[in-house]
MMTF fields as JSON, N, C-alpha, C and O atoms, coordinates in Angstrom:
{
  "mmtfVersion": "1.0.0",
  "mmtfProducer": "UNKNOWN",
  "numBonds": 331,
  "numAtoms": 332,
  "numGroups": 83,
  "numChains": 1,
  "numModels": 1,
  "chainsPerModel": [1],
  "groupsPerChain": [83],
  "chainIdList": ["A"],
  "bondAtomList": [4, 2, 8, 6, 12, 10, 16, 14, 20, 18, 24, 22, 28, 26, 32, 30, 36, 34, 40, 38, 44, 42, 48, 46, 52, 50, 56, 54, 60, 58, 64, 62, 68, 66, 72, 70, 76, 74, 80, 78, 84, 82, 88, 86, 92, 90, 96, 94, 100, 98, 104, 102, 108, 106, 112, 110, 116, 114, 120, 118, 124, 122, 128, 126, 132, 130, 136, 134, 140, 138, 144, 142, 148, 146, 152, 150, 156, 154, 160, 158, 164, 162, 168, 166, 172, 170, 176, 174, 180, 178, 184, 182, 188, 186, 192, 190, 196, 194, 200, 198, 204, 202, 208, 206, 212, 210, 216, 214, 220, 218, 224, 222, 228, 226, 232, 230, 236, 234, 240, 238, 244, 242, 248, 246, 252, 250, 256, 254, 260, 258, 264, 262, 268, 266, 272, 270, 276, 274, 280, 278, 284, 282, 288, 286, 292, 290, 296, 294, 300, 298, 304, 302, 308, 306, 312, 310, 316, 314, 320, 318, 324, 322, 328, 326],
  "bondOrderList": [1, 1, 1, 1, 1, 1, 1, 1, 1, 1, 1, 1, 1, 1, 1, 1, 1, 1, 1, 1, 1, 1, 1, 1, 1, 1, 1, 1, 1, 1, 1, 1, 1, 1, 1, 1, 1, 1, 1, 1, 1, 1, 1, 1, 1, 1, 1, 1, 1, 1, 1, 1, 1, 1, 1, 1, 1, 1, 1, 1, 1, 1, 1, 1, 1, 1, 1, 1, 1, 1, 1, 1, 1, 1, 1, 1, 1, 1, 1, 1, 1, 1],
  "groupList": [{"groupName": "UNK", "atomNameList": ["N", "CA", "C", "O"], "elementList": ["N", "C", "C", "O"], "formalChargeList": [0, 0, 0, 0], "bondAtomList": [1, 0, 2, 1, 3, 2], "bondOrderList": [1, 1, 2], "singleLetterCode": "X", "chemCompType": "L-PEPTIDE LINKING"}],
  "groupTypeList": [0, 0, 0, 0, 0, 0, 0, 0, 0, 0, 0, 0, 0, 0, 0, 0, 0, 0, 0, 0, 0, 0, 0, 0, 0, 0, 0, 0, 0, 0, 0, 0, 0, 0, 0, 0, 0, 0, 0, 0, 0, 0, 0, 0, 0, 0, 0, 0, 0, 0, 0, 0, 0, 0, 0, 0, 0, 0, 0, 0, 0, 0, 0, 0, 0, 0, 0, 0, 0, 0, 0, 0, 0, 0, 0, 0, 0, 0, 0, 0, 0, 0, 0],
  "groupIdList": [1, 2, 3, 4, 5, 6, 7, 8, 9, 10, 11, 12, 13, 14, 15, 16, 17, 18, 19, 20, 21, 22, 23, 24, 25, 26, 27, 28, 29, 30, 31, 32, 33, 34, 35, 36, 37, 38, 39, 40, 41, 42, 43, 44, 45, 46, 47, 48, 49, 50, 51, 52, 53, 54, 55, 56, 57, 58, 59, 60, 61, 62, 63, 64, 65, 66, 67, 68, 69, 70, 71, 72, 73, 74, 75, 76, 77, 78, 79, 80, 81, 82, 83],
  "secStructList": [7, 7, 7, 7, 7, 7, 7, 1, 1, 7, 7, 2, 2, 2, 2, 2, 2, 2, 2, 2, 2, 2, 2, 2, 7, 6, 6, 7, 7, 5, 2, 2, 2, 2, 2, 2, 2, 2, 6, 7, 1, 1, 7, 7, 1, 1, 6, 6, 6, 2, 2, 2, 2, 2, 2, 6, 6, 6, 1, 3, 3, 7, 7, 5, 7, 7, 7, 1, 1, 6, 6, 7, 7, 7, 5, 5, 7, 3, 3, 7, 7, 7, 7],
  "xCoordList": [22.22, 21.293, 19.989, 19.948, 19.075, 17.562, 17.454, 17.967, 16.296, 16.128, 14.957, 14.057, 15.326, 13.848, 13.428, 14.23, 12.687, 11.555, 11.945, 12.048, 12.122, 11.718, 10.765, 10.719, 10.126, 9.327, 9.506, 9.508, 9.652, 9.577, 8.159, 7.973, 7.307, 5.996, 4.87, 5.097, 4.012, 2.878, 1.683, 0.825, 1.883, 1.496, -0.284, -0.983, -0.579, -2.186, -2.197, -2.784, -1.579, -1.757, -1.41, -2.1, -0.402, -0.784, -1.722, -2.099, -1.998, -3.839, -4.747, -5.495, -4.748, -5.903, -5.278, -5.998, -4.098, -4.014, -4.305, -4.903, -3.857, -4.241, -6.195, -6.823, -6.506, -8.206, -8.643, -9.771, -7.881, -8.363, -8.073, -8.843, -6.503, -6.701, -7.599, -7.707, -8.046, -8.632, -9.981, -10.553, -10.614, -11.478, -11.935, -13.014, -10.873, -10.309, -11.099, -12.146, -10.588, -10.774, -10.039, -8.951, -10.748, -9.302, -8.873, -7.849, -9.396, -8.89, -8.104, -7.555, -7.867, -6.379, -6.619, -7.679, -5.576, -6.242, -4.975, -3.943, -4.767, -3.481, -3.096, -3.998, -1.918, -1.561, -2.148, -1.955, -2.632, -3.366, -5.034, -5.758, -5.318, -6.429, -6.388, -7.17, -5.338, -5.414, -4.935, -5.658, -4.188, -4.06, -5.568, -5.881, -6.21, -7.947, -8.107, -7.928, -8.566, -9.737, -8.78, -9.305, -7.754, -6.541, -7.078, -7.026, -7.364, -7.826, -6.857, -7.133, -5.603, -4.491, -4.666, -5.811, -3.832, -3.129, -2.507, -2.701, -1.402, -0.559, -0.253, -0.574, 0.906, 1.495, 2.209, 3.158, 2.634, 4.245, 5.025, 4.542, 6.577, 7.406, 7.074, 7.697, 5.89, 5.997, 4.603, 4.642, 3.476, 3.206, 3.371, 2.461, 4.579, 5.619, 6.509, 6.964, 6.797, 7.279, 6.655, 7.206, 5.235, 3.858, 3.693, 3.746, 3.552, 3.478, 4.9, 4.774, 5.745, 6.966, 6.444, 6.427, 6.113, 6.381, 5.039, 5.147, 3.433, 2.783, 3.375, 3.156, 3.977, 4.27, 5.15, 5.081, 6.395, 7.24, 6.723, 7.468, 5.52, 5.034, 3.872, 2.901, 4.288, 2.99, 1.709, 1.052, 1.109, -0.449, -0.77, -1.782, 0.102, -0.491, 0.746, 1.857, 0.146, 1.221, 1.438, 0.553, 2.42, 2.239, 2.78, 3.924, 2.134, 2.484, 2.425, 2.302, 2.577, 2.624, 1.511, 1.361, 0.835, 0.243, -0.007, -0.116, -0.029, -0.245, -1.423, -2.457, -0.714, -1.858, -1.983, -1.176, -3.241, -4.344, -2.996, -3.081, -1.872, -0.85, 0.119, 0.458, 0.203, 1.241, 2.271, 3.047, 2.889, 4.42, 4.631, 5.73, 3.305, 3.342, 3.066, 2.231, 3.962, 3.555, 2.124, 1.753, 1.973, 1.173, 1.952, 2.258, 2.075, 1.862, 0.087, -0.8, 0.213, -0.946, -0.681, 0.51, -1.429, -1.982, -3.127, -4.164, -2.92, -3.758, -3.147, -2.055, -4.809, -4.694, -4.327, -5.018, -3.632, -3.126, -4.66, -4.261, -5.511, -6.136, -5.801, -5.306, -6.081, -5.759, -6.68, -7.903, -6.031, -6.848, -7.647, -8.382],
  "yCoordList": [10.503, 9.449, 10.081, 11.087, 9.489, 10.162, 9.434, 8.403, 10.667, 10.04, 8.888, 8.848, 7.925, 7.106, 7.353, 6.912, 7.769, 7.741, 5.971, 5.164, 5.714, 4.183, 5.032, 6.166, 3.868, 3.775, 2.819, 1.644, 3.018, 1.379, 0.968, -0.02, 1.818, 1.396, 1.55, 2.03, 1.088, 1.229, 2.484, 2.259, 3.642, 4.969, 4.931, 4.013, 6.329, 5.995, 5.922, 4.925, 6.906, 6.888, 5.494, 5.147, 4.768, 3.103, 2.127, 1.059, 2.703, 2.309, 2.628, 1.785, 3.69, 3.945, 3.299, 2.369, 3.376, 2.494, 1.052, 0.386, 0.393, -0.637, -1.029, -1.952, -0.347, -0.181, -0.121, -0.578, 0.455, 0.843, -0.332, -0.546, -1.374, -2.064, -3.748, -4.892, -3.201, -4.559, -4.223, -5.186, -2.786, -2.928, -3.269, -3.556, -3.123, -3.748, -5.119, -5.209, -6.108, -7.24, -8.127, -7.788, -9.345, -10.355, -9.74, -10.252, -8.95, -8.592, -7.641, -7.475, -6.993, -6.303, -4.6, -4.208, -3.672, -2.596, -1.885, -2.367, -0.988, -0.555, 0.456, 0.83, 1.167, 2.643, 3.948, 5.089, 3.642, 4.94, 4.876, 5.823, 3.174, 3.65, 4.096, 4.917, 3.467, 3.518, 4.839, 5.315, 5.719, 7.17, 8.096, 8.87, 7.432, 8.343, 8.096, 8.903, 6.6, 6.549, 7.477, 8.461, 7.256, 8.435, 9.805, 10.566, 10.145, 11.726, 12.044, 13.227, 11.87, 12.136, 12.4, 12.544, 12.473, 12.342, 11.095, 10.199, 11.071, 10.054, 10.146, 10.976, 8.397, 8.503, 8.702, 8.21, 9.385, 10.342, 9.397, 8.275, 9.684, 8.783, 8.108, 7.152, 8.786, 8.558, 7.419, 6.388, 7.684, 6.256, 5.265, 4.437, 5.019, 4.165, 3.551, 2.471, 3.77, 3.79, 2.949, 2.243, 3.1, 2.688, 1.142, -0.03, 1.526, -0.008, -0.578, -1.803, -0.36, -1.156, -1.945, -3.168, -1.111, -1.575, -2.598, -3.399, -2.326, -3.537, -4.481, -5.57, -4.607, -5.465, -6.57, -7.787, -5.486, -6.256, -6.857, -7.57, -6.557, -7.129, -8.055, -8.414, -8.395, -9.453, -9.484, -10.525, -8.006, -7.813, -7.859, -8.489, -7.098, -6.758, -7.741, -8.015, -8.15, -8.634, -7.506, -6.698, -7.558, -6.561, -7.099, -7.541, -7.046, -7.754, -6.612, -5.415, -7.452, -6.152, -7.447, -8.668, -6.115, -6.717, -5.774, -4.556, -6.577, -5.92, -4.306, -4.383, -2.925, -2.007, -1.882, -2.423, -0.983, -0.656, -0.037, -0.388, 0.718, 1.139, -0.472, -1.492, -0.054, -0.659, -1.284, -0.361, -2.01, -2.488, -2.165, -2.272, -1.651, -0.828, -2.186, -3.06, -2.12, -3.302, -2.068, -0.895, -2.657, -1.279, -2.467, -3.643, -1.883, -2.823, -2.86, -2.033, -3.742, -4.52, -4.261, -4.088, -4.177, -4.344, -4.875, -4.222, -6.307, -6.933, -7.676, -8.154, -7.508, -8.184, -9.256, -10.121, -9.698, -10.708, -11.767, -11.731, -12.224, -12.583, -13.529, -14.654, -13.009, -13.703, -14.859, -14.815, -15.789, -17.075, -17.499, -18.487],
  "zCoordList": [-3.04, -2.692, -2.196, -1.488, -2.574, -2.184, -0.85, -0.414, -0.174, 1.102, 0.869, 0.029, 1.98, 2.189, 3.825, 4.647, 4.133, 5.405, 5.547, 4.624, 7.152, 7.82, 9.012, 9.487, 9.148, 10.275, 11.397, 11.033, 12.631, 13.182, 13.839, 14.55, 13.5, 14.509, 12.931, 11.82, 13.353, 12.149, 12.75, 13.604, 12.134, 12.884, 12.431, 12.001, 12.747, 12.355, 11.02, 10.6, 9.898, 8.948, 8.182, 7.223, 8.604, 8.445, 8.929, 8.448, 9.935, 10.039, 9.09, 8.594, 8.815, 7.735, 6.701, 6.337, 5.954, 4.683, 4.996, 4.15, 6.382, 5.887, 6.072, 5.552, 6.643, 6.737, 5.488, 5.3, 4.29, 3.262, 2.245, 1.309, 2.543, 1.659, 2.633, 2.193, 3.937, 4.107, 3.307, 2.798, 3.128, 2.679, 0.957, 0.439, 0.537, -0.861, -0.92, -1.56, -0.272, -0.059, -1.172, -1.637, -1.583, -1.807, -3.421, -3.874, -4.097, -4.926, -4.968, -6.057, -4.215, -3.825, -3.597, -3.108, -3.981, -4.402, -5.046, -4.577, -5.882, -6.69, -5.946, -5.195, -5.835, -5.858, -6.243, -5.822, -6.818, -7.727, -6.984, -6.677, -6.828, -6.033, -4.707, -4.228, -4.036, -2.739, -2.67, -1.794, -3.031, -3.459, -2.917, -2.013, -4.127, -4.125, -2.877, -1.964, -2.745, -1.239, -0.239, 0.282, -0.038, 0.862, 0.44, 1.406, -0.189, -0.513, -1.041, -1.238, -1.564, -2.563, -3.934, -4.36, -4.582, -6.235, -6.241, -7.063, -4.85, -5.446, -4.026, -3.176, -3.957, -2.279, -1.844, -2.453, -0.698, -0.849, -0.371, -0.214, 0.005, 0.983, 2.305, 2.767, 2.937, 4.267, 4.131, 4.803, 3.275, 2.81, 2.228, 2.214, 1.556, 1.091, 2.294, 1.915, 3.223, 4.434, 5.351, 6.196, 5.083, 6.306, 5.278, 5.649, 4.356, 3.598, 3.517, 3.528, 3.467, 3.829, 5.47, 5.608, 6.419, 7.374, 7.895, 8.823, 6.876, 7.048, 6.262, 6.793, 5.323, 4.746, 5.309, 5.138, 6.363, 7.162, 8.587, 9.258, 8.97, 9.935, 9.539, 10.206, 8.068, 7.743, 7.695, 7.722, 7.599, 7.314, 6.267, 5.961, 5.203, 3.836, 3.077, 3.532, 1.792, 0.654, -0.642, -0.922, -1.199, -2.19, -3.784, -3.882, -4.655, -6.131, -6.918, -6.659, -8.245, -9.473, -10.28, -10.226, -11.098, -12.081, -13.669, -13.813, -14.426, -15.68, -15.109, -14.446, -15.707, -15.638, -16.785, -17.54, -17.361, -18.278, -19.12, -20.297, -18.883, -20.131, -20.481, -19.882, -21.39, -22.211, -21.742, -21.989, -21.31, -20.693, -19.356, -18.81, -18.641, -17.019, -16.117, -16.351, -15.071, -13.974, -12.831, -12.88, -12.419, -11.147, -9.665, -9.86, -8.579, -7.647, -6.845, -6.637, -6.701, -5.552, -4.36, -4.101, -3.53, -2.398, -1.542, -1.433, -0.798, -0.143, 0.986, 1.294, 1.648, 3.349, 3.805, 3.267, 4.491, 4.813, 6.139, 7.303, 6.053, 7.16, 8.272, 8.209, 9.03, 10.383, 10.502, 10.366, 10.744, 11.147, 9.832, 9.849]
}
């Protein structure tokens, strides 16, 4: 069984992702982008982890949508606003 990273607190580095997809705004932002603006390639376990855990505290939503390949879902990422 592969490991998965949990988190129970939303650390800084889930601060900055979600800074990055509020700055997205209502059109969302993909993996691959949110990757770049992160200064990455790609996102490891432990930011997979940080978005599990905005997701479970209701900041961010996360979808799939048709990507630019062939038969590929991508997931989404966007802000949930307060008030």
């Amino acid at each position: 069984m592969a490991y998965r990273p949990e988190v129970n607190h939303i650390g800084s580095a889930g601060e900055k992702l979600l800074a990055l997809i509020r700055e997205a705004g209502v059109a969302g932002i993909s993996r691959p982008q949110l990757a770049h603006a992160s200064g990455k390639k790609r996102l490891n376990l432990w930011d997979d982890a940080q978005l599990t855990r905005l997701g479970a505290d209701g900041l961010i939503t996360v979808s799939q949508r048709p990507s630019s390949r062939p038969h590929i879902l991508e997931y989404v990422y966007k802000a949930i606003s307060k008030g």
